[in-house]
C-alpha positions as CSV (number, residue, x, y, z in Angstrom):
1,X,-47.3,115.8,-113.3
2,X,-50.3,118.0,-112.2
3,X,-52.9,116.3,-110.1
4,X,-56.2,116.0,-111.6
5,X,-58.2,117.2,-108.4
6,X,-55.8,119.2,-106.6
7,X,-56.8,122.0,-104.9
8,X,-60.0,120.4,-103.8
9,X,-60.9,119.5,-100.9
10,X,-62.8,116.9,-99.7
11,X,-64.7,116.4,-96.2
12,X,-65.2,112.8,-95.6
13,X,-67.6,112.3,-92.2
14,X,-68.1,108.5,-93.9
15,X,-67.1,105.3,-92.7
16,X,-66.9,101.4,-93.2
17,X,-66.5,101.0,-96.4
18,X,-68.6,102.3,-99.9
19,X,-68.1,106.2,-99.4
20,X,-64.7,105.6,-98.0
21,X,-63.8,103.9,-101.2
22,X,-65.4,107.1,-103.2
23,X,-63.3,109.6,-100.8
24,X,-60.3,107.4,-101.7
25,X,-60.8,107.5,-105.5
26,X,-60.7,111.4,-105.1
27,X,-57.7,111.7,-102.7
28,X,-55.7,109.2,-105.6
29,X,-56.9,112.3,-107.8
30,X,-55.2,114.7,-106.0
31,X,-57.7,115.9,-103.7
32,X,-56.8,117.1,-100.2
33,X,-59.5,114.5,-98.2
34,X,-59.3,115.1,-94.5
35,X,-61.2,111.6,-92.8
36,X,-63.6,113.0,-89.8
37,X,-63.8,110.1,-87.2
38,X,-64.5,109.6,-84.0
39,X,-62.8,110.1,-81.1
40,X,-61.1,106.9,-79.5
41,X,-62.7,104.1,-81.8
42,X,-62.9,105.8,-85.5
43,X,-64.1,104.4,-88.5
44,X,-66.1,101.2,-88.0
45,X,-64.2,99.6,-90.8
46,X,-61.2,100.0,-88.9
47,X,-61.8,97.0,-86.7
48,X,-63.5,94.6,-89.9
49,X,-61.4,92.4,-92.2
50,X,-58.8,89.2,-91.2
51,X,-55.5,91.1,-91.1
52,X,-54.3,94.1,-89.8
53,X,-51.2,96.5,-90.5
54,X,-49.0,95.3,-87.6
55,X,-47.2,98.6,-85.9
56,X,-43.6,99.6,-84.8
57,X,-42.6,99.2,-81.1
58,X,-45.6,97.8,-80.3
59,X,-47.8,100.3,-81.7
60,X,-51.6,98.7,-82.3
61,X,-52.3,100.8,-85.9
62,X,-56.2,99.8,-85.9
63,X,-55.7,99.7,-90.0
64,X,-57.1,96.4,-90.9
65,X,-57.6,95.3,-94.5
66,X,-60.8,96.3,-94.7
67,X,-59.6,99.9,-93.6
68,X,-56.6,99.9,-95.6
69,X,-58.3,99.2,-98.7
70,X,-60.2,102.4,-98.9
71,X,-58.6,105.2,-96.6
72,X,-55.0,106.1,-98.3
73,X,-54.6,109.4,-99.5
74,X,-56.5,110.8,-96.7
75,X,-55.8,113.1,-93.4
76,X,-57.7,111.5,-90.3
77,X,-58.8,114.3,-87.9
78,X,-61.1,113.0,-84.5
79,X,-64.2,115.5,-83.8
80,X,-67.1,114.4,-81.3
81,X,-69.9,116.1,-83.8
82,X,-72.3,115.5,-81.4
83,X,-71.1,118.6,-79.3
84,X,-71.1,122.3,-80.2
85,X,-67.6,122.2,-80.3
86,X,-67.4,119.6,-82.3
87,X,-69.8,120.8,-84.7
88,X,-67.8,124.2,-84.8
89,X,-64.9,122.6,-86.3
90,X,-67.2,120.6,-89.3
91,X,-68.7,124.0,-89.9
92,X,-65.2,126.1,-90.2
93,X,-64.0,123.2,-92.3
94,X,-66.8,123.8,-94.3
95,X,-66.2,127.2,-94.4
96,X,-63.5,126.2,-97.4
97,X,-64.6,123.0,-98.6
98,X,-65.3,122.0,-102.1
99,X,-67.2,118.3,-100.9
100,X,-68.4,116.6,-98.1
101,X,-69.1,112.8,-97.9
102,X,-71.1,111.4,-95.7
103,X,-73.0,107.9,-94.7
104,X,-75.2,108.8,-91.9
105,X,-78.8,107.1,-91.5
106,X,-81.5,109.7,-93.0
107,X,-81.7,112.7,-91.5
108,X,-79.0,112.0,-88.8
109,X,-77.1,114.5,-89.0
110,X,-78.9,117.6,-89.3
111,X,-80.0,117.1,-85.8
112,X,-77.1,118.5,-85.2
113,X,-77.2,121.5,-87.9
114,X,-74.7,119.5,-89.9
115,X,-77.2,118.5,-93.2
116,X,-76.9,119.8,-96.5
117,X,-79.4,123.1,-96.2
118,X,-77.6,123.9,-93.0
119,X,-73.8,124.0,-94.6
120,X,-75.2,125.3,-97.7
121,X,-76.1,128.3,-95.7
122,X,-71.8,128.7,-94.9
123,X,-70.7,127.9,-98.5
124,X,-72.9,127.8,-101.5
125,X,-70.7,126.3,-103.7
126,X,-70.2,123.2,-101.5
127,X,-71.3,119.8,-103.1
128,X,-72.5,117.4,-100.3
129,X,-72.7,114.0,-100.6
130,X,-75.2,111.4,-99.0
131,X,-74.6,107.7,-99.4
132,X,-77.3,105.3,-97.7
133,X,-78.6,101.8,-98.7
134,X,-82.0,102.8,-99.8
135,X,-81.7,106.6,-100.8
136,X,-83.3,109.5,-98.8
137,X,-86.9,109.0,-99.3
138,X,-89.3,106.0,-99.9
139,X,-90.5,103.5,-98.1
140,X,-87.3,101.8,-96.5
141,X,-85.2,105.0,-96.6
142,X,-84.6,104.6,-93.1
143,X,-83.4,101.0,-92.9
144,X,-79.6,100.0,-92.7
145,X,-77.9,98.9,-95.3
146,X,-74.7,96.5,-96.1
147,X,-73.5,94.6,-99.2
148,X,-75.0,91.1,-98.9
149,X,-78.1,92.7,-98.9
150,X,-78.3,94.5,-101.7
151,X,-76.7,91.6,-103.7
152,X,-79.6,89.7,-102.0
153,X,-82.3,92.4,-103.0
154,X,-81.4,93.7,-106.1
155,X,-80.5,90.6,-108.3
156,X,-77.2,89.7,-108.1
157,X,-77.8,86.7,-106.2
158,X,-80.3,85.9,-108.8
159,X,-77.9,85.3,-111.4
160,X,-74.7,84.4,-110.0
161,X,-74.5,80.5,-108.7
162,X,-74.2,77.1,-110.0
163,X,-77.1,76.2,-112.5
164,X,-80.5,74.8,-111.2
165,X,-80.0,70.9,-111.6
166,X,-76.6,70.5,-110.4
167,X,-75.2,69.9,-107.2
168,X,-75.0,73.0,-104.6
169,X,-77.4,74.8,-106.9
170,X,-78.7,78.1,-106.0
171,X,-78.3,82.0,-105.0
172,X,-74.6,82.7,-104.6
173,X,-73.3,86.3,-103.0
174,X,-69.8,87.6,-105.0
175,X,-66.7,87.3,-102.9
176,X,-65.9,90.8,-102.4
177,X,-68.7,93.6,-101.5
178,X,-68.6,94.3,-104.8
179,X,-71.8,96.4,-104.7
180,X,-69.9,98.5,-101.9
181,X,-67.0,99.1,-104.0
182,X,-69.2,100.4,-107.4
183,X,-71.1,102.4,-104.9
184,X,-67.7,103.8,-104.1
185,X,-67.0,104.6,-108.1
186,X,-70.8,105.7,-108.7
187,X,-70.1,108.5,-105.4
188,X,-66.9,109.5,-106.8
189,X,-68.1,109.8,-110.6
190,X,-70.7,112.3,-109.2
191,X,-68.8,114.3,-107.6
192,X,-66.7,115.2,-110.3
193,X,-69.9,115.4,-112.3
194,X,-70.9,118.3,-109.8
195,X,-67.5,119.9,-109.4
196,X,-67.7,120.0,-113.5
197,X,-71.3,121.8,-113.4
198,X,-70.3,123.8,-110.5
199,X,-67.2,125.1,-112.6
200,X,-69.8,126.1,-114.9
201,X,-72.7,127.5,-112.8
202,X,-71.1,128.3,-109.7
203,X,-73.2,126.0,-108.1
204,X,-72.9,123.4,-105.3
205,X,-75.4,120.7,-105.4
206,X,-76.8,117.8,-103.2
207,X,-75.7,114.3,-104.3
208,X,-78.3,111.1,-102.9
209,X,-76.2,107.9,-104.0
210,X,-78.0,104.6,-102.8
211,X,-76.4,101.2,-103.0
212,X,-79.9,99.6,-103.6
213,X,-79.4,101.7,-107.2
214,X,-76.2,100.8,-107.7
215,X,-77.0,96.8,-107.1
216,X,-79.9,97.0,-109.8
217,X,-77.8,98.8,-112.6
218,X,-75.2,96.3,-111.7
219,X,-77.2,93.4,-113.2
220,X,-76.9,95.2,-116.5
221,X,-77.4,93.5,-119.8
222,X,-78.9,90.4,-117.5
223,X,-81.5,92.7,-115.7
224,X,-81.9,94.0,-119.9
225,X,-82.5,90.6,-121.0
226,X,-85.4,90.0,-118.4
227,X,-86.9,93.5,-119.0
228,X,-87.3,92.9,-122.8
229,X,-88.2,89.7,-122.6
230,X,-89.9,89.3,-119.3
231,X,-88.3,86.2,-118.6
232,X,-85.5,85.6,-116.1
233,X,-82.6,84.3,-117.6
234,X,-80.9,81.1,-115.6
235,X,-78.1,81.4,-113.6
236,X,-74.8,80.2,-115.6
237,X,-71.9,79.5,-113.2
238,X,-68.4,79.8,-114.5
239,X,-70.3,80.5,-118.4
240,X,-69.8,83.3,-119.8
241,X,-73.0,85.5,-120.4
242,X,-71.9,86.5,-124.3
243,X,-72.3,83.2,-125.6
244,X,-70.0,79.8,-125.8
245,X,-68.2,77.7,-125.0
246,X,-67.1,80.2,-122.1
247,X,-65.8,78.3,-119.1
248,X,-63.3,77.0,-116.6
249,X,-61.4,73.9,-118.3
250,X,-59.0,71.2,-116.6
251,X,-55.8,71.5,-117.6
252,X,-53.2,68.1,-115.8
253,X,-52.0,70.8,-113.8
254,X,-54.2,73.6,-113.4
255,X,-57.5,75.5,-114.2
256,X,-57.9,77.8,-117.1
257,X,-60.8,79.9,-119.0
258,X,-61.9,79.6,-122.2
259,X,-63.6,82.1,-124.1
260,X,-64.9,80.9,-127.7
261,X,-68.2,82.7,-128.0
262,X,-67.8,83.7,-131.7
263,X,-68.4,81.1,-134.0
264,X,-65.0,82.2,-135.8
265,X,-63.6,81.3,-132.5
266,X,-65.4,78.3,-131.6
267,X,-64.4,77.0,-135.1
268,X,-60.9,77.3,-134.4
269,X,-61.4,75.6,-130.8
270,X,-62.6,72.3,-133.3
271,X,-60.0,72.4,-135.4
272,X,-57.3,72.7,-132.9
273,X,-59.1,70.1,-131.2
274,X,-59.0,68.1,-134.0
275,X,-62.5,67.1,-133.6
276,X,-64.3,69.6,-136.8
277,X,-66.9,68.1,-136.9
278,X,-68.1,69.2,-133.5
279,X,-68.5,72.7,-135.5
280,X,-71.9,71.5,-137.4
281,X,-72.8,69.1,-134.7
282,X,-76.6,69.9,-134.2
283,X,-76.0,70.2,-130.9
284,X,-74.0,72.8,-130.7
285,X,-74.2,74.5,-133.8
286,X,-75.4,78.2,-132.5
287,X,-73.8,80.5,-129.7
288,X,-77.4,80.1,-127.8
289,X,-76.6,76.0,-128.0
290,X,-73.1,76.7,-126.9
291,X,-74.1,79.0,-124.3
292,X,-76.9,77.2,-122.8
293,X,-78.8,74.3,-124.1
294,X,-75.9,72.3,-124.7
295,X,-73.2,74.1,-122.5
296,X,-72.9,71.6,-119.9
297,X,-71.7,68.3,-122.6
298,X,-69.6,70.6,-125.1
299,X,-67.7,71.8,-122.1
300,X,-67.4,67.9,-120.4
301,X,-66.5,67.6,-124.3
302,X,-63.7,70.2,-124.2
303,X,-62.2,69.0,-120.6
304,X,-62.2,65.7,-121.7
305,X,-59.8,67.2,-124.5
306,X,-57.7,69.6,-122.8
307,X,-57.2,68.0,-119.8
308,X,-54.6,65.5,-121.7
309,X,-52.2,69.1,-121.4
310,X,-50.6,71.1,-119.0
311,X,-51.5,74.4,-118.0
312,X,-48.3,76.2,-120.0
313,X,-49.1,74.1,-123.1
314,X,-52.8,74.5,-122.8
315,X,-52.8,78.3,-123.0
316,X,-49.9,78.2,-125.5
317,X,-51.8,76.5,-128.3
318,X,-54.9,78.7,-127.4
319,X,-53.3,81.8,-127.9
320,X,-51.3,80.1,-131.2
321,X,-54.6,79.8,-132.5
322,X,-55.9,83.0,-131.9
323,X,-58.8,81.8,-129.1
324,X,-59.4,84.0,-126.1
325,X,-58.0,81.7,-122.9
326,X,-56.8,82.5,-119.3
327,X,-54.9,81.0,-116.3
328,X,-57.2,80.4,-113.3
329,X,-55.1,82.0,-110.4
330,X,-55.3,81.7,-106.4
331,X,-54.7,84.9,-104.9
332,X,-51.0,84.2,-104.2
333,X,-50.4,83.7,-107.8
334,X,-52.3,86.9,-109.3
335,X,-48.7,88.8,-107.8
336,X,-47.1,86.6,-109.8
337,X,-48.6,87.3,-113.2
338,X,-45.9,89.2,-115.6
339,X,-48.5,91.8,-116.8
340,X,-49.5,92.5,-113.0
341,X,-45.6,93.0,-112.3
342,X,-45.8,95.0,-115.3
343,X,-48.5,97.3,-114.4
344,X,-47.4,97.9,-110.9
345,X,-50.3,97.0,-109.5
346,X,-48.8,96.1,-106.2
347,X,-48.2,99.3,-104.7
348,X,-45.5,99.2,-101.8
349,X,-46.1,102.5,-99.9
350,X,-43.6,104.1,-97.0
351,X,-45.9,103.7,-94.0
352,X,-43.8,105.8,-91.1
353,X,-46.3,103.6,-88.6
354,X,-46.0,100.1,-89.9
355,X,-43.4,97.2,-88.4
356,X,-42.2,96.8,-91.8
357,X,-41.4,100.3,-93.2
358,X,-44.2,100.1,-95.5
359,X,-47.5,98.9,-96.3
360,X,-48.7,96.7,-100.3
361,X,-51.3,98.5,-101.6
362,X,-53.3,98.0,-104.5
363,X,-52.7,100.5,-107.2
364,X,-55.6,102.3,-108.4
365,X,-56.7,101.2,-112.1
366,X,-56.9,105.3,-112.9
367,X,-52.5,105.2,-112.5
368,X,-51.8,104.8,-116.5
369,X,-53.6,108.5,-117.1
370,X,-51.0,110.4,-119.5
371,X,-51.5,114.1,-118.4
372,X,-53.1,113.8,-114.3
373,X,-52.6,109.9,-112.9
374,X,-53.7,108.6,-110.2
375,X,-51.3,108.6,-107.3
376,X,-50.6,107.0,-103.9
377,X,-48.8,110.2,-101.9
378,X,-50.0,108.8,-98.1
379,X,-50.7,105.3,-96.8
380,X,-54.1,104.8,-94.8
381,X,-53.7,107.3,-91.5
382,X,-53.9,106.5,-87.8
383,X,-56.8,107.6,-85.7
384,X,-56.5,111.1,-85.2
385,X,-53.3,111.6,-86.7
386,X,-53.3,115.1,-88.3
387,X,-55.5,116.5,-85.6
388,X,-53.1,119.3,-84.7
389,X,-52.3,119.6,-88.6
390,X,-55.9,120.3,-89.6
391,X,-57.2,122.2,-86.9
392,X,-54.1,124.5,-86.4
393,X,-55.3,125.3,-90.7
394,X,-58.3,126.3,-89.4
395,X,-56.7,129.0,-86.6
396,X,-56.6,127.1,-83.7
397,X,-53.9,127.3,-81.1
398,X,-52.0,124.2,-79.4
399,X,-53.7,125.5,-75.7
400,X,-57.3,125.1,-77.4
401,X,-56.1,121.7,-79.5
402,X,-54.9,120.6,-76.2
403,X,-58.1,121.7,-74.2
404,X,-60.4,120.2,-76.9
405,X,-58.9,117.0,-76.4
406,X,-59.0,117.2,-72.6
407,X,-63.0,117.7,-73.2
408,X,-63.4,114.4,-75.2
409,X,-64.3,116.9,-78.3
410,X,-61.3,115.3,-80.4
């Protein structure tokens, strides 16, 4: 199968964790990305996360989860940009590149001739990419940025967490840094959007992707809600934002989720139930009661009911009846899931460095494409590894690979 992006090739000087994840997205494409770190301690995110890829023969990989996740598919090359010689490599790599990625603060690098107006001078047609937490200009355009933040500042946190009134009430961050990870799509999304308008125009383009964006437009129809109607709507916990009863249920031996925001479906809930009349009940009798006025007592209603039933049987009669339901699952247990078998979403990749042979991946949700799927053809590189690779592409010989290294430039 031909390779969506191949061909392309992709530049990326970014590290930690949002623009890696976008530079990932376009390797699993196809695209050649070669990962520009530096010398002796590389990517930041190489040293975050809990777990690390242990080594053979006691080598230390430095590829911990947090690495892992969003570097496969890439070619790690070490360059000291902040030397001329350094800066001579970026620039003949360049020379033949269709993107380059990058998460510097503002105006970092082109103290070092390395912004977009300076390459654009070598290759037109090169689409550069900046991803920062605030954007290029504006007020706090020079401020770091991480994840919590943004989920802090632009309304996340507002909406996710128990309801006000109930114990451990208040803001709640998301588990993952899932505004670094849609970040991540948003930067790969426009890239393709440029290489498409460059395919048309000729044109290379400057790209300014901001997290503090991406957290906004991630509130969606919530942050919708409060614009037309100027009112903030509360935080629901484990309900579901479409309407109810959506929300976690007791089962004797387990958790599960219940979707029933159609009346269609929450009149089949009452019947199965074998409580009907719950259907006309005053209380409950609209999806906004369901949802919210009354959501709290028809769900203590509903546990009261289902937790008489095991987990197996639970789902069973919900799905007999034709109402939306799902098994609450600890990490562990998500591998176990038939449809996650199923869909191969648990990559094993051959991983020449690891102890065991291979690294588990997770497969990228772009792998079921008929024509140009997503692929995993590398696991996550060591520091450094394709230094001679890469630069011997760009003409150099092993004396001045050797002498570069020798110089701290690589």
């Amino acid at each position: 199968m031909n390779a969506a992006l191949q061909g392309i090739r992709v530049i990326d000087m970014s590290r930690v964790f949002a623009a890696p994840v976008g530079a990932q997205i376009l390797g699993d494409l196809g695209a050649d990305v070669i990962k520009v770190e530096r010398p002796g301690t590389g990517d930041d995110g190489r040293g975050y996360g809990t777990a690390w890829v242990e080594g053979r023969d006691g080598i230390e990989t430095r590829q911990s989860s947090f690495f892992t996740v969003a570097n496969r598919n890439k070619r790690s090359i070490t360059v000291n940009h902040s030397k001329p010689e350094g800066q001579d490599i970026i620039r003949a790599l360049v020379e033949d590149a269709d993107v380059l990625i990058e998460n510097f603060k503002v105006g970092d690098l082109k103290r070092f001739g390395l912004d977009y107006e300076s390459l654009k001078a070598i290759n037109p047609r090169l689409i550069y990419c900046s991803v920062t937490g605030f954007g290029q200009t504006g007020p706090m355009a020079a401020l770091p940025g991480y994840d919590g933040l943004f989920q802090a500042t632009g309304g996340m946190m507002a909406v996710t967490g128990i309801p006000d009134g109930k114990p451990g009430a208040g803001p709640l961050k998301a588990g993952p840094s899932l505004v670094d990870f849609v970040t991540g799509h948003n930067t790969a999304l426009a890239i393709m959007a440029a290489l498409i308008h460059r395919g048309t125009t000729g044109e290379g383009q400057y790209i300014d992707i901001a997290l503090l964006d991406t957290s906004v437009a991630m509130v969606s129809h919530i942050m919708q809600d409060y614009l037309i109607s100027g009112f903030p709507p509360p935080r629901l916990g484990n309900g579901g934002n479409g309407g109810g009863p959506a929300d976690l249920i007791t089962a004797s031996d387990g958790i599960v989720y219940l979707t029933a925001g159609t009346d269609e479906h929450y009149r089949r809930l009452t019947v199965l139930m074998e409580q009907p009349e719950l259907f006309t009940d005053p209380r409950f009798d609209t999806n906004f009661k369901r949802g919210r006025t009354g959501q709290a007592e028809l769900i203590d209603i509903i546990c009261r009911w289902s937790s008489r039933f095991s987990v197996g049987d639970l789902l069973a009669m919900l799905d007999g009846a034709g109402i939306p339901a799902a098994k609450y699952n600890e990490l562990a247990q998500v591998w176990d899931e038939p449809q996650v078998q199923h869909r191969n979403l648990r990559a094993t990749t051959p991983h020449p460095w690891a102890k065991a042979g291979s690294v588990d991946l997770i497969a990228s949700p772009l792998a079921q494409m008929s024509a140009s799927p997503a692929t995993i053809r590398r696991p996550p590189p060591m520091l450094g590894e394709h230094n001679a690779d890469v630069l011997a592409e760009l003409g150099y010989t092993a004396d001045r690979i050797d002498r570069l290294k020798t110089d701290g430039i690589i």
